[in-house]
PyMOL Python script that loads the backbone (N, CA, C, O; Angstrom):
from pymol import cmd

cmd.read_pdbstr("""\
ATOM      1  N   UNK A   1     108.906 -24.551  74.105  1.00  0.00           N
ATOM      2  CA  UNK A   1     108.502 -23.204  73.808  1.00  0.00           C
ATOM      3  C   UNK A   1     109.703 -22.250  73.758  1.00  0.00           C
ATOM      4  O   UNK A   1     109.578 -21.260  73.037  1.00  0.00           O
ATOM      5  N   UNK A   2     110.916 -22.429  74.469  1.00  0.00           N
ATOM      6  CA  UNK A   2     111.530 -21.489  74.610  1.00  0.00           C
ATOM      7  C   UNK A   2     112.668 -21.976  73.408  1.00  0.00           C
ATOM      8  O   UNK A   2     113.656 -21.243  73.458  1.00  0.00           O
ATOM      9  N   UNK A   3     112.767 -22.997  72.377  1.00  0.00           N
ATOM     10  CA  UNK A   3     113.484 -23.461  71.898  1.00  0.00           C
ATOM     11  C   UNK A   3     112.877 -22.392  70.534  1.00  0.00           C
ATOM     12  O   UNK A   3     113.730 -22.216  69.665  1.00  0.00           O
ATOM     13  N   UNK A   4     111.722 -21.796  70.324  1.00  0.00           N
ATOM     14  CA  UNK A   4     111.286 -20.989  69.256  1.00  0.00           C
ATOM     15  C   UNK A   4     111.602 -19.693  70.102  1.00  0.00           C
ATOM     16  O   UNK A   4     110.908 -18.994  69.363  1.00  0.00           O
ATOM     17  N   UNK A   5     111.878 -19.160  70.651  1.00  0.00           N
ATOM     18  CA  UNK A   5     112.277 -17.424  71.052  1.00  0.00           C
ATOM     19  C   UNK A   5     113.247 -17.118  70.141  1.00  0.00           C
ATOM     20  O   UNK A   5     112.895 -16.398  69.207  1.00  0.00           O
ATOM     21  N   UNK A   6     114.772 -17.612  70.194  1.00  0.00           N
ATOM     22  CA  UNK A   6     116.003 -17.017  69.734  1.00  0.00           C
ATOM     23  C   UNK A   6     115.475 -16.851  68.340  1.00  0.00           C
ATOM     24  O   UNK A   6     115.488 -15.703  67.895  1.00  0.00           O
ATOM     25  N   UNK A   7     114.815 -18.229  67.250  1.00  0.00           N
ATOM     26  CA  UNK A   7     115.073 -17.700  65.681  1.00  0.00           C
ATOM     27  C   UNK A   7     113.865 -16.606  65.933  1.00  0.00           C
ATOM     28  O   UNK A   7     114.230 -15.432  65.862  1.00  0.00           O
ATOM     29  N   UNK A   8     112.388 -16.857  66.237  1.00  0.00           N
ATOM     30  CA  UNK A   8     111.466 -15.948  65.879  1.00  0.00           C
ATOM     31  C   UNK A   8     112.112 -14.818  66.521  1.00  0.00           C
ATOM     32  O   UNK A   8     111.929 -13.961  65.656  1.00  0.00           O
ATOM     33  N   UNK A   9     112.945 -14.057  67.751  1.00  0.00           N
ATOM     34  CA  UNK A   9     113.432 -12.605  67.872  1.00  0.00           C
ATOM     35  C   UNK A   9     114.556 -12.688  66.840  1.00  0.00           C
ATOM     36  O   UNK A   9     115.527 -12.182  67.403  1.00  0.00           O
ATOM     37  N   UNK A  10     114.865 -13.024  65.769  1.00  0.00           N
ATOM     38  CA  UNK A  10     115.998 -12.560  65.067  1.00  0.00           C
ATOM     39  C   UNK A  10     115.425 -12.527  63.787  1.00  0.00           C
ATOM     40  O   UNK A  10     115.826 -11.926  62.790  1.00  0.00           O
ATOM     41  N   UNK A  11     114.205 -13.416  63.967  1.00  0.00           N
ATOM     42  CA  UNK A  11     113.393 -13.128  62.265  1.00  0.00           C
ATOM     43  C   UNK A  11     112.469 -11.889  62.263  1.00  0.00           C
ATOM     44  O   UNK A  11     111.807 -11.402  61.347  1.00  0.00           O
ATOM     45  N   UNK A  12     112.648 -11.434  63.849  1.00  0.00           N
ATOM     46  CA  UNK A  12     111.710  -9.781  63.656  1.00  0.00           C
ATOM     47  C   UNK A  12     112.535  -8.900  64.006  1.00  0.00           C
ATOM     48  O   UNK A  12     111.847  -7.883  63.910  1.00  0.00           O
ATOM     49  N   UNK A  13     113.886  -8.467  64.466  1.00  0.00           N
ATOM     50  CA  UNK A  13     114.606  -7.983  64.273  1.00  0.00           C
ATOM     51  C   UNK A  13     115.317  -7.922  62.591  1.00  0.00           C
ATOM     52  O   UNK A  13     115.964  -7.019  62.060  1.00  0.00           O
ATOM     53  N   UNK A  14     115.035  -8.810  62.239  1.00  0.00           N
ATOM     54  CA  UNK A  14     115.476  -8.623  60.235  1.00  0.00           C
ATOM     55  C   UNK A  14     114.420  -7.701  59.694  1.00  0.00           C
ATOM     56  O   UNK A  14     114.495  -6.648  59.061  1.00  0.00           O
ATOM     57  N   UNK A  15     113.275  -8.517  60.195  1.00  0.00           N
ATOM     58  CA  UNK A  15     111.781  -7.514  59.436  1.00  0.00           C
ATOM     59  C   UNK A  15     112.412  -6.138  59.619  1.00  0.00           C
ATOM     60  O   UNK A  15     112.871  -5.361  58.783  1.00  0.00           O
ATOM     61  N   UNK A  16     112.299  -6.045  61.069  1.00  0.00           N
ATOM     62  CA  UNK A  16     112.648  -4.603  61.217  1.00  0.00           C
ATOM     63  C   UNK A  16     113.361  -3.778  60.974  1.00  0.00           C
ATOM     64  O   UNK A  16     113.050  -2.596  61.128  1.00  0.00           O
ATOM     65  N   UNK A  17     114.490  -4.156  60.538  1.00  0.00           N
ATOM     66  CA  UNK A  17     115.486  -3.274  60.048  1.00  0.00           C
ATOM     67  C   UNK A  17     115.191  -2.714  58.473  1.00  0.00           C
ATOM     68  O   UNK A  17     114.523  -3.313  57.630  1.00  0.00           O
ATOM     69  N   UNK A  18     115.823  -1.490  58.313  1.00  0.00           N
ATOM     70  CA  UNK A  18     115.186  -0.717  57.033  1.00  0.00           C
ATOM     71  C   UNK A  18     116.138  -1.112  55.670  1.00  0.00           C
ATOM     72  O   UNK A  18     117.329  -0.866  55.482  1.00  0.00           O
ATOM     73  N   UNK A  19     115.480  -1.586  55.081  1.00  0.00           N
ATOM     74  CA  UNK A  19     116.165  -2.460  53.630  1.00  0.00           C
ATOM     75  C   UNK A  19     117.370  -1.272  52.763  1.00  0.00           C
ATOM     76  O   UNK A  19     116.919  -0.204  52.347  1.00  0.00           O
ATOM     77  N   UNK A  20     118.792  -1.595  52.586  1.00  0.00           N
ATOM     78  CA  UNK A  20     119.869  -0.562  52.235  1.00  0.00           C
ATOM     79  C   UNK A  20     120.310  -0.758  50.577  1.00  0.00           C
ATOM     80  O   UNK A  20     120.972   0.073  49.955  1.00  0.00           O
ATOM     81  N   UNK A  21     119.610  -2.489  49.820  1.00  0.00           N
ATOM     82  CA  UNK A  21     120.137  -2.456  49.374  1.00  0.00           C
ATOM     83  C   UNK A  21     119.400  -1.654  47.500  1.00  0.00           C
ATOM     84  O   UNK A  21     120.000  -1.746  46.429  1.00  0.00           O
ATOM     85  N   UNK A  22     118.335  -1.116  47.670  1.00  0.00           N
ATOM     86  CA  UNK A  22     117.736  -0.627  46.530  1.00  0.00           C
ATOM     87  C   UNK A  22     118.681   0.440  45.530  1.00  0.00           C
ATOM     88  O   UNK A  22     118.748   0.529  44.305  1.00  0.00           O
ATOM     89  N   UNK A  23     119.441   1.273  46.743  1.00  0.00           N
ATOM     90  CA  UNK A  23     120.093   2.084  45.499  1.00  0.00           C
ATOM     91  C   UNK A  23     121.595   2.336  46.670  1.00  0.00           C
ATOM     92  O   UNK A  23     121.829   2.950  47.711  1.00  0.00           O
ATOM     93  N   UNK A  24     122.335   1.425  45.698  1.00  0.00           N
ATOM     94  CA  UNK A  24     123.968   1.987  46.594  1.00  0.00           C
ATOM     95  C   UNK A  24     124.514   3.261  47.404  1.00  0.00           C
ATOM     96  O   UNK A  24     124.055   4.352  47.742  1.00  0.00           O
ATOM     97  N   UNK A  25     125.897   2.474  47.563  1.00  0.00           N
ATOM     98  CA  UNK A  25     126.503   3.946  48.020  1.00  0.00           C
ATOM     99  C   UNK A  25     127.012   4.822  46.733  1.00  0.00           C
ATOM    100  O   UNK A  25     127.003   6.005  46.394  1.00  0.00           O
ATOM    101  N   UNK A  26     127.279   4.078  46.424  1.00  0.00           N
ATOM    102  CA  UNK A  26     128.135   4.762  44.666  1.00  0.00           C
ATOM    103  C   UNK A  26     127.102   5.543  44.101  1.00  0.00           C
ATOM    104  O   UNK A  26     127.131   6.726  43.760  1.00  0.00           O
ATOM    105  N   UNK A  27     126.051   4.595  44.042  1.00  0.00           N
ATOM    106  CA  UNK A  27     124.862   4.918  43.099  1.00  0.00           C
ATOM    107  C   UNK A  27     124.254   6.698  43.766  1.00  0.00           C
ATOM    108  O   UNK A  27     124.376   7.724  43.097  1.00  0.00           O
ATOM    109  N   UNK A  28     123.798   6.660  44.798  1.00  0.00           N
ATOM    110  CA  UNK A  28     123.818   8.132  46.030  1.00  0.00           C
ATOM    111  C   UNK A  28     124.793   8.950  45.387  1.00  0.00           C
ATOM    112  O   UNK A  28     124.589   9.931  44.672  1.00  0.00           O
ATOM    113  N   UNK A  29     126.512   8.132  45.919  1.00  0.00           N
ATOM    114  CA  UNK A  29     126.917   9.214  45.580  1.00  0.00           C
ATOM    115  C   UNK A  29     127.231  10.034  44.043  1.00  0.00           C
ATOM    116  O   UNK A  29     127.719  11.161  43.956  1.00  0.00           O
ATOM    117  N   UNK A  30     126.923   9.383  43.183  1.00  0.00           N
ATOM    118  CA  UNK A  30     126.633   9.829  41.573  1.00  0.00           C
ATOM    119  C   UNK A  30     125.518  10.688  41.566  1.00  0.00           C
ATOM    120  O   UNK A  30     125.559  11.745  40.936  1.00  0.00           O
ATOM    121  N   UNK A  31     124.329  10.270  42.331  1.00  0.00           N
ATOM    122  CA  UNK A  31     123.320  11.519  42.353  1.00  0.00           C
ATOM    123  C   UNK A  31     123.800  12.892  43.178  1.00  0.00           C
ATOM    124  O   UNK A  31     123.735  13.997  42.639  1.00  0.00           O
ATOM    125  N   UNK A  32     124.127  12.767  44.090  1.00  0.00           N
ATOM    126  CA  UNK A  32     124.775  14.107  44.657  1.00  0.00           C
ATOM    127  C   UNK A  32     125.906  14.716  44.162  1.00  0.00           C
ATOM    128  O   UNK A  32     126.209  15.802  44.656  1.00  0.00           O
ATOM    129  N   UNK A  33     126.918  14.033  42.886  1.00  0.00           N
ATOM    130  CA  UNK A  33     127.778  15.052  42.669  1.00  0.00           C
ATOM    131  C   UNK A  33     127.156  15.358  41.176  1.00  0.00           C
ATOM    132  O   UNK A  33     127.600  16.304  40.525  1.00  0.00           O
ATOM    133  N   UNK A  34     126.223  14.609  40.718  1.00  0.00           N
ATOM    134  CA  UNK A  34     124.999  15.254  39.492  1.00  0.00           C
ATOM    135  C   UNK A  34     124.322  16.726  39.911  1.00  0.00           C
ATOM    136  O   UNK A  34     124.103  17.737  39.244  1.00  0.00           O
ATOM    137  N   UNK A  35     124.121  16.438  41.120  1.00  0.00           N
ATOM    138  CA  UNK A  35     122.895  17.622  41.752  1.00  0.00           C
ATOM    139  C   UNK A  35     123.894  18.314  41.952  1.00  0.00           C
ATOM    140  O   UNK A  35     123.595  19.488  41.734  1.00  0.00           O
ATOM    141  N   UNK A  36     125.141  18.185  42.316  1.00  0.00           N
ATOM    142  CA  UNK A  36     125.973  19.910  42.667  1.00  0.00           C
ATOM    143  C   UNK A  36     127.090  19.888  41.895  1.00  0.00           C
ATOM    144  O   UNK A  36     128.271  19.944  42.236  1.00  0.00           O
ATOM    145  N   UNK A  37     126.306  19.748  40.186  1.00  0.00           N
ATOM    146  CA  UNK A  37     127.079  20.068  39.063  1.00  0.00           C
ATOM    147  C   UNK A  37     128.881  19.496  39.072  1.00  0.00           C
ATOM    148  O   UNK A  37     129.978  20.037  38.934  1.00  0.00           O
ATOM    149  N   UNK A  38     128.471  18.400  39.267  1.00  0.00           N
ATOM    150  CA  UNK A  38     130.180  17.797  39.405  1.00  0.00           C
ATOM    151  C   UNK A  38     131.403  17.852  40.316  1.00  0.00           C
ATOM    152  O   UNK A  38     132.579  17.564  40.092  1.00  0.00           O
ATOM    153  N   UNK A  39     130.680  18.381  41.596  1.00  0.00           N
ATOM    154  CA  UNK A  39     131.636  18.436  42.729  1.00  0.00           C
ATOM    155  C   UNK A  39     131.979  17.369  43.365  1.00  0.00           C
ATOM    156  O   UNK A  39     131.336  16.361  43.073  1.00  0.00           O
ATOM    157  N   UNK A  40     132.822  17.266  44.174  1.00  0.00           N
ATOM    158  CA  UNK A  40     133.638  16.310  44.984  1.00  0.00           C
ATOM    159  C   UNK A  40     132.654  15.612  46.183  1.00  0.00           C
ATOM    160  O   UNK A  40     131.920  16.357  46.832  1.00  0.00           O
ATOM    161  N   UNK A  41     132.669  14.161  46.449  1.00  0.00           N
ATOM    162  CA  UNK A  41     132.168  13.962  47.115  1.00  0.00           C
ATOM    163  C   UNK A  41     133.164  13.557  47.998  1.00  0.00           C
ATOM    164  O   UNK A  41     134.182  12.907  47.758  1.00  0.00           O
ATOM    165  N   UNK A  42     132.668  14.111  49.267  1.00  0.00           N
ATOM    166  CA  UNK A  42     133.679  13.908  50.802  1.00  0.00           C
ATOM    167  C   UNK A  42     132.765  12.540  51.649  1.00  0.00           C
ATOM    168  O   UNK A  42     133.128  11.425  52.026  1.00  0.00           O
ATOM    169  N   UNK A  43     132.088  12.916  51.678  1.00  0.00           N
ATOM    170  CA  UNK A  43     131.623  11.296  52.484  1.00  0.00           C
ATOM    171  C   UNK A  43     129.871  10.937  52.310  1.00  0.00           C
ATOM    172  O   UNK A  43     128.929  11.641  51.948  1.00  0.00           O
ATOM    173  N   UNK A  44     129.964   9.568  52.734  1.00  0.00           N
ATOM    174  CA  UNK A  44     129.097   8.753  52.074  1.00  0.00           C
ATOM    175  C   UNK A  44     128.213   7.943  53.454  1.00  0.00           C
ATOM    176  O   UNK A  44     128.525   6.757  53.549  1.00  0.00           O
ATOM    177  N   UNK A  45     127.324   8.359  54.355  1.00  0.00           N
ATOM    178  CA  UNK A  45     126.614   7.461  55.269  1.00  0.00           C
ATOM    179  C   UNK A  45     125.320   7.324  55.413  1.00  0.00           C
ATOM    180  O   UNK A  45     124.525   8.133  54.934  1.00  0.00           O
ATOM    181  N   UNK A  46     124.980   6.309  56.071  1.00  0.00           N
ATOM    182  CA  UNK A  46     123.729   5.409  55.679  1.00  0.00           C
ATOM    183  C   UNK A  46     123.060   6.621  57.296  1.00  0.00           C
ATOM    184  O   UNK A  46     123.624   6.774  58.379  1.00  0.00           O
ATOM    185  N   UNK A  47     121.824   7.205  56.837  1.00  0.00           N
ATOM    186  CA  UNK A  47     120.754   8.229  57.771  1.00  0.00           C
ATOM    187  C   UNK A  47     119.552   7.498  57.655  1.00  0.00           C
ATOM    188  O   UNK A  47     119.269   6.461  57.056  1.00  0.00           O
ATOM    189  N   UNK A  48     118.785   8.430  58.503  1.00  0.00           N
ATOM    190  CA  UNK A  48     117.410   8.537  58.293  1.00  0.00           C
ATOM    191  C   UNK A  48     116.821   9.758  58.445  1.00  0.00           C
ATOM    192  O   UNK A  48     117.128  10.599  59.289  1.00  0.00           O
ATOM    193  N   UNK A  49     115.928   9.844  57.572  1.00  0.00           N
ATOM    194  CA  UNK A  49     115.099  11.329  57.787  1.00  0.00           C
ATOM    195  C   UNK A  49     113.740  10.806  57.216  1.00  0.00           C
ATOM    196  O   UNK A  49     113.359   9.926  56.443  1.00  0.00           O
ATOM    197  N   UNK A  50     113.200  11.803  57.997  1.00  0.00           N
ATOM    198  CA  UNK A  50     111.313  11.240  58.417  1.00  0.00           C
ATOM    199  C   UNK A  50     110.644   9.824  58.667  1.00  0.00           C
ATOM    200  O   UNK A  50     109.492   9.405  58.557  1.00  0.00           O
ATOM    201  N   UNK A  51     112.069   9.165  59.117  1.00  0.00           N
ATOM    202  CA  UNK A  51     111.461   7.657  59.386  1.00  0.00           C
ATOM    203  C   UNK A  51     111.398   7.145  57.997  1.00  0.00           C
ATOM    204  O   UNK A  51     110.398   6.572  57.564  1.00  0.00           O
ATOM    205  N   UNK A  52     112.214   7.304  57.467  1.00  0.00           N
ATOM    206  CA  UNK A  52     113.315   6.545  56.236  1.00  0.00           C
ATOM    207  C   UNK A  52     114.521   6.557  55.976  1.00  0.00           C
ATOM    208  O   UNK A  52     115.240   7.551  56.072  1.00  0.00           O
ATOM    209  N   UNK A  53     114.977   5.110  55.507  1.00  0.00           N
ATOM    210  CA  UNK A  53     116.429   5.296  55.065  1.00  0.00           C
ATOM    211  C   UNK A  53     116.761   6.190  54.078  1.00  0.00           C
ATOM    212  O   UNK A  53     116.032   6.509  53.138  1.00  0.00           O
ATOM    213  N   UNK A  54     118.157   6.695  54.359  1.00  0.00           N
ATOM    214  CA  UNK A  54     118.414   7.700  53.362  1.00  0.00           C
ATOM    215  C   UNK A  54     120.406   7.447  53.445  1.00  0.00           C
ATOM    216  O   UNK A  54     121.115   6.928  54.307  1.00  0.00           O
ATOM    217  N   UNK A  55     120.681   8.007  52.302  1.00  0.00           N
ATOM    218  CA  UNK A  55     122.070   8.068  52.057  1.00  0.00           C
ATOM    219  C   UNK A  55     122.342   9.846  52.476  1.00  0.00           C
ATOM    220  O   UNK A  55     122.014  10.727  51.682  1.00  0.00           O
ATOM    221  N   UNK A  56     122.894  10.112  53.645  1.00  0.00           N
ATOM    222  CA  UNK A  56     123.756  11.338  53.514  1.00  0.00           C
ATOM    223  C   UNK A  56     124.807  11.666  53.067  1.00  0.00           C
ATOM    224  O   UNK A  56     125.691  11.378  53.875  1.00  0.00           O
ATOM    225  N   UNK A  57     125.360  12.332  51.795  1.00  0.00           N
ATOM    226  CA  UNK A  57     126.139  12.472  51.034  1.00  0.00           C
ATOM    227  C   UNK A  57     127.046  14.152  51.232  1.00  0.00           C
ATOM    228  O   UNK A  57     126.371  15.177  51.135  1.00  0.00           O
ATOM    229  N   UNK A  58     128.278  14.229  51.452  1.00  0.00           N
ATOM    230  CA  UNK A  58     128.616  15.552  52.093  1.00  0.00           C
ATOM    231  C   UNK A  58     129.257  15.572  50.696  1.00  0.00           C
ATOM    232  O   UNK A  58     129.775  14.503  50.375  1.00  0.00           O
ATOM    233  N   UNK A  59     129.344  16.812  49.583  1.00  0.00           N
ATOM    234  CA  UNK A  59     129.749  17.183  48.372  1.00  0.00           C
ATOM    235  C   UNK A  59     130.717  18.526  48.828  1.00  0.00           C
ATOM    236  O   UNK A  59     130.649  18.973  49.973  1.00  0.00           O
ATOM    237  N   UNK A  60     131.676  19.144  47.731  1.00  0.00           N
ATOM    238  CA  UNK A  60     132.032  20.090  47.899  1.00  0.00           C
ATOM    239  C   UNK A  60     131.836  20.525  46.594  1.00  0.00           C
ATOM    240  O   UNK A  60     132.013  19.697  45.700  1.00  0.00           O
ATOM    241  N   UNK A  61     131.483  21.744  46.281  1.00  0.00           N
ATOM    242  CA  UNK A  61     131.194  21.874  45.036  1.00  0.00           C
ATOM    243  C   UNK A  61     132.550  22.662  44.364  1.00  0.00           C
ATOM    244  O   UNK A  61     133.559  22.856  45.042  1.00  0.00           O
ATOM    245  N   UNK A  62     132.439  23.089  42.943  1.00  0.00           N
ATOM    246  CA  UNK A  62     133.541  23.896  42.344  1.00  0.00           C
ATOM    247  C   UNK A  62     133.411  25.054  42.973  1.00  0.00           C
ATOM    248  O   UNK A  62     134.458  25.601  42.627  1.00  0.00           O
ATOM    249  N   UNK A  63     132.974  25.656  43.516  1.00  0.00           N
ATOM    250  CA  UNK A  63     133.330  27.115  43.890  1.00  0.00           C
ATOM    251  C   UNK A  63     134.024  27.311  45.783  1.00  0.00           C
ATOM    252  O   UNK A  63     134.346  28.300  46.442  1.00  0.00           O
ATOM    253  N   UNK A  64     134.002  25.992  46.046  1.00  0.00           N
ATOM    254  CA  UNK A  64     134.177  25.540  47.831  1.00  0.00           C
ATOM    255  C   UNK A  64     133.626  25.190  48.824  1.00  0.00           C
ATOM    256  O   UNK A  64     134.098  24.819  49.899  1.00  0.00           O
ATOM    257  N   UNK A  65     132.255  25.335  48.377  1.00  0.00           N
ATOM    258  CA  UNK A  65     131.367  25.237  48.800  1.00  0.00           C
ATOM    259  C   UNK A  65     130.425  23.970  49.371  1.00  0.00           C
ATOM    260  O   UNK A  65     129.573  23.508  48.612  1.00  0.00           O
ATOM    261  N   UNK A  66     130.591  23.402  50.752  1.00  0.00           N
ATOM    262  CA  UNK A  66     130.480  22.378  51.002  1.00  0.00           C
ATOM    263  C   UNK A  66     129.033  22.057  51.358  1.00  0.00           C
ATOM    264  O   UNK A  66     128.536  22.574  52.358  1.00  0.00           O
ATOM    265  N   UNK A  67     128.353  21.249  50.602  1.00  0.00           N
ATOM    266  CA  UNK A  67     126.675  21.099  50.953  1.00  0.00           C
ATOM    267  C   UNK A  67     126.196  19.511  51.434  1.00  0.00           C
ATOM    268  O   UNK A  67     126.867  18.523  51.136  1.00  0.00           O
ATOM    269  N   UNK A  68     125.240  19.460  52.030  1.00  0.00           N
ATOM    270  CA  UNK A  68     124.993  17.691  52.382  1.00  0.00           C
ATOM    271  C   UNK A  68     124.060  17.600  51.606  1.00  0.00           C
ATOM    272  O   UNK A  68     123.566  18.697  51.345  1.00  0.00           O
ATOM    273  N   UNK A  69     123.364  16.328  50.868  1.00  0.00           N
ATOM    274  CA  UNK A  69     122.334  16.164  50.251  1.00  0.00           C
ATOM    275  C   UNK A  69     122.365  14.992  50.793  1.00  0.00           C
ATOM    276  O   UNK A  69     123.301  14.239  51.064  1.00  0.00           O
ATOM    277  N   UNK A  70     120.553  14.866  51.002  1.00  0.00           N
ATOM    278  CA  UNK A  70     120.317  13.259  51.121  1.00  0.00           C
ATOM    279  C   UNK A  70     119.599  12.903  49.644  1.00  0.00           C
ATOM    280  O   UNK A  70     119.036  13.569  48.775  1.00  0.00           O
ATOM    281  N   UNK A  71     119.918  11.537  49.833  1.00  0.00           N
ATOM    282  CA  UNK A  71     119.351  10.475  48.647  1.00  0.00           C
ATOM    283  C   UNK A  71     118.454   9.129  49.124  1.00  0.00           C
ATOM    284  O   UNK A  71     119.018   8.051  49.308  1.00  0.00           O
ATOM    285  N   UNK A  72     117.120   9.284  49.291  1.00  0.00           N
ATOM    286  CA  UNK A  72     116.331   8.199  49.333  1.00  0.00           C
ATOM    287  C   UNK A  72     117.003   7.146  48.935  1.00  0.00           C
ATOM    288  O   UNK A  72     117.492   6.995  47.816  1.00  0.00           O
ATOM    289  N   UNK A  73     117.056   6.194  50.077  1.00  0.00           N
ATOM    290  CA  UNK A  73     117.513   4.754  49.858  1.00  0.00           C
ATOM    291  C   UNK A  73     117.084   3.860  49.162  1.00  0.00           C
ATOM    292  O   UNK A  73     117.684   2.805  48.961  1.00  0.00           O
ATOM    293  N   UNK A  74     115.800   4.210  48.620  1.00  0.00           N
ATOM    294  CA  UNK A  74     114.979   3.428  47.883  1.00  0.00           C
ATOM    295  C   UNK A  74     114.942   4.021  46.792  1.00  0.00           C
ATOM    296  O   UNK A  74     115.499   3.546  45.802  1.00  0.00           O
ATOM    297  N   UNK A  75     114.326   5.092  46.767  1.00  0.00           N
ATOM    298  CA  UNK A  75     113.930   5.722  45.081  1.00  0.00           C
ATOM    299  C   UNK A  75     115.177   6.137  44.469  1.00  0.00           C
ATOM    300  O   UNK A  75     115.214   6.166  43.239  1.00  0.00           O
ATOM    301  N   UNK A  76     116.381   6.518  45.253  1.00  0.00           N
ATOM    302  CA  UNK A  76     117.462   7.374  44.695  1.00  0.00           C
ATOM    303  C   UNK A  76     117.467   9.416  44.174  1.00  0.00           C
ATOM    304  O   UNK A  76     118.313  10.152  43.666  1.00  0.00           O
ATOM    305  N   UNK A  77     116.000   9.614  44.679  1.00  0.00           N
ATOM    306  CA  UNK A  77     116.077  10.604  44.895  1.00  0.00           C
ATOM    307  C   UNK A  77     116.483  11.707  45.641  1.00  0.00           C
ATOM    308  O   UNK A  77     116.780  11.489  46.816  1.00  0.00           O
ATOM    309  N   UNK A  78     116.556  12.785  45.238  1.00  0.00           N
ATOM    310  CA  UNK A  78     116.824  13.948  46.424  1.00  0.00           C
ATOM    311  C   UNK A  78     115.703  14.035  47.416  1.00  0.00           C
ATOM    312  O   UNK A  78     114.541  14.274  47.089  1.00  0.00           O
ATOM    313  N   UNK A  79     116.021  13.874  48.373  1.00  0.00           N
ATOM    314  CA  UNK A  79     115.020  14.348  49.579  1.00  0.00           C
ATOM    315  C   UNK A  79     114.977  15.913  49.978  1.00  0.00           C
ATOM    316  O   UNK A  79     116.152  16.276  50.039  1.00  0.00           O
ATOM    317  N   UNK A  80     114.245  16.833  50.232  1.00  0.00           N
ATOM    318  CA  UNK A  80     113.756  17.802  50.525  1.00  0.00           C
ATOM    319  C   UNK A  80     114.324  18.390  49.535  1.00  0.00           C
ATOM    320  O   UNK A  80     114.133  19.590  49.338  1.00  0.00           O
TER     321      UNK A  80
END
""", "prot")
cmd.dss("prot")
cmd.show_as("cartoon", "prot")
cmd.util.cbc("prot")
cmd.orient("prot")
């Protein structure tokens, strides 16, 4: 019995973890410097918001102006 613990806790620890690979980092960060009209993107990390994965994307835009956007990990959309 105890020879099935280690794989079955590592095959529900996989379940559980939230799937990253639907829409890249690149891919995120192309939507966030789309959404703030061609600005610079400063950094690129894997979030969550409302109990989903999400890409937080920190942009600076042309005027200096530094904004975060998230990008659904899945759909590749803007969130809020």
């Amino acid at each position: 019995m105890n020879a099935f613990a280690p794989p079955a806790l590592a095959l529900l620890l996989v379940l559980a973890t939230p799937a990253w690979a639907d829409v890249s980092r690149d891919e995120a960060a192309a939507v966030a410097q789309r959404a703030s009209n061609g600005g610079r993107v400063l950094s690129v990390e894997k979030a969550e918001a409302d109990r989903r994965p999400v890409w937080r994307v920190k942009v600076v835009t042309a005027s200096g102006e530094v904004r975060l956007i998230l990008i659904d990990a899945a759909s590749g959309r803007i969130v809020g």
